[in-house]
N, C-alpha and C positions, 0 to 999 in steps of 0.2 A: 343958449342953444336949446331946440325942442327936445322933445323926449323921444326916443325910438317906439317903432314900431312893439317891438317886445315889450317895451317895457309897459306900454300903455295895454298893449291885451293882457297883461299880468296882473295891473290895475284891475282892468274890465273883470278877470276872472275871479279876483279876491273877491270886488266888489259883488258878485255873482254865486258865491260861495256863502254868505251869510242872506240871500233873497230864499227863507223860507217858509215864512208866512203860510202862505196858501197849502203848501205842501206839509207843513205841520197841522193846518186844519184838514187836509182828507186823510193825514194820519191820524190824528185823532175818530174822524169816522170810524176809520175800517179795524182801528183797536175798539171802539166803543162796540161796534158791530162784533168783534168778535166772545168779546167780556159777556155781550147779553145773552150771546147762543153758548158761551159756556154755565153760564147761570141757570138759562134755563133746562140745560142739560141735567146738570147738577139738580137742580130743584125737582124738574120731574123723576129722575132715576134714583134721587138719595132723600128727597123729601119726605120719603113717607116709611122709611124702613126703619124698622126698629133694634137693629143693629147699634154696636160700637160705632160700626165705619159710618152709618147712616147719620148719629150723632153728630160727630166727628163734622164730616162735612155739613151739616147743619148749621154747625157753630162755625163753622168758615166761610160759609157763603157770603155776607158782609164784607168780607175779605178779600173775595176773588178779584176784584182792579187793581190792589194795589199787589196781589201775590201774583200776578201777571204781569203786570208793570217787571217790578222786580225780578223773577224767575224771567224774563225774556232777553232782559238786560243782562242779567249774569251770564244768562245761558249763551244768547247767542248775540251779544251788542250790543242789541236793537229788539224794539217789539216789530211783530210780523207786518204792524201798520207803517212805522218810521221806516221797514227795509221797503218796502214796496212801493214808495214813494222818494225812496233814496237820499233820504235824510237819514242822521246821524246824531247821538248828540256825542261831545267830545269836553272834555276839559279846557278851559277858557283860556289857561295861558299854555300848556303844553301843547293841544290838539291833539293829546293821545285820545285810547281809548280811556270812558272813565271808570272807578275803582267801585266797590256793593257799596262802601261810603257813603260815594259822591251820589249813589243811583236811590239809598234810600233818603237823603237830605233833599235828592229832587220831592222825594213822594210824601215828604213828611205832615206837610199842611190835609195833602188827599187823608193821610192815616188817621190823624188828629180830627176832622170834620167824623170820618165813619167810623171812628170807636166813641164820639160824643151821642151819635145817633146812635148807635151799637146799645151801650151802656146804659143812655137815662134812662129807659123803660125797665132797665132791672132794678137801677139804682132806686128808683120811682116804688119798684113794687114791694122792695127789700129781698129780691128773689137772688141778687146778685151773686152772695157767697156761695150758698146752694148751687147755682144753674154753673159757674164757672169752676167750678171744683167737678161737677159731672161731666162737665166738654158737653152741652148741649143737650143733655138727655132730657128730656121730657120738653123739647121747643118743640111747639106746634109749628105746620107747613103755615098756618092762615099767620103766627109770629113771625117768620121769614121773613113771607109776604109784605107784610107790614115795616119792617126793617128797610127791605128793601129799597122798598116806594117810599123811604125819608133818605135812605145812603143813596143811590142811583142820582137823586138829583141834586143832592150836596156836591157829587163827586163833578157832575156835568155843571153845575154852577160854579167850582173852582175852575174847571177847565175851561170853561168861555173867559172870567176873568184872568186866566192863563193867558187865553189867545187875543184877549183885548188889550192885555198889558206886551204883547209880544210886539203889537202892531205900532204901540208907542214909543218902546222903547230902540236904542241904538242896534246895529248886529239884531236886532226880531229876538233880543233876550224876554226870559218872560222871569218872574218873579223868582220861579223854583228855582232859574237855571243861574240867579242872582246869590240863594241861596246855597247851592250847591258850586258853585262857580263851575258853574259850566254852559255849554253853548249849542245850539245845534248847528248844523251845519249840511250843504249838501256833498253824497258822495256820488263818485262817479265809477 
């Protein structure tokens, strides 16, 4: 005997529920979009001040994708790019929401690329134990700078092959969410 009516829109809906491809790439946008204008927030209001706090966030800024990633996650579920676009991501076999765990296992390959950038130029100059026992004090704005323009495109080169491997694989998983076993998903 066929299938009922429900049963197949139920079908339809699951099946509908893991088509997020496209919507994971304008999420990625409007998070990329947002990370830059906090950078360069950052870089111009703390880049140049000779403070603690100015230090401080100095030696953070390399940081700021994945301390956004994270802090959005924890904070409120989702980055402001995944809500706005109504995706989700979710643990793979529950569908709960998922745990700091699962959200730093997503982000760990991103971490791992920009502390290797982060790091060889201290390690390089032997400046490393000094610069990291001050939190940053004495990094030049033009060092940032330079940091930057090698992490910004490590980060955006993991994330395309993020989204290249998402297109491939079953459910639109992509690597991380293999690693972290979890999934995205759309909400409604």
């Amino acid at each position: 005997m066929g299938k009922s009516v429900s049963e197949i829109h139920a079908k339809s809906l699951e099946k509908e529920k893991y088509k997020t491809f496209f919507k994971s790439l304008g999420a990625f946008c409007i998070d990329m979009a947002l990370i830059s204008l906090i950078l360069v927030i950052s870089v111009f209001f703390f880049g140049s001040m000779d403070s603690k706090l100015g230090a401080l966030v100095r030696f953070a800024i390399p940081f700021i994708p994945i301390i956004y990633i994270i802090a959005s996650q924890f904070q409120m579920q989702n980055t402001p790019g995944r809500e706005s676009v109504s995706i989700t991501i979710v643990d793979s076999e529950s569908e709960n929401n998922i745990s700091i765990k699962q959200t730093c296992s997503r982000e760990i390959l991103h971490l791992l690329s920009i502390l290797l950038v982060f790091l060889s130029p201290l390690l390089v100059s032997g400046w490393v134990f000094d610069s990291l026992w001050s939190v940053g004090e004495g990094v030049s704005i033009e060092w940032i700078i330079s940091v930057l323009m090698l992490t910004l495109p490590l980060y955006v080169f993991w994330s395309l092959v993020e989204i290249v491997s998402m297109a491939m694989m079953p459910r639109n998983r992509s690597i991380q969410d293999l690693i972290a076993k979890t999934i995205t998903v759309r909400h409604y």
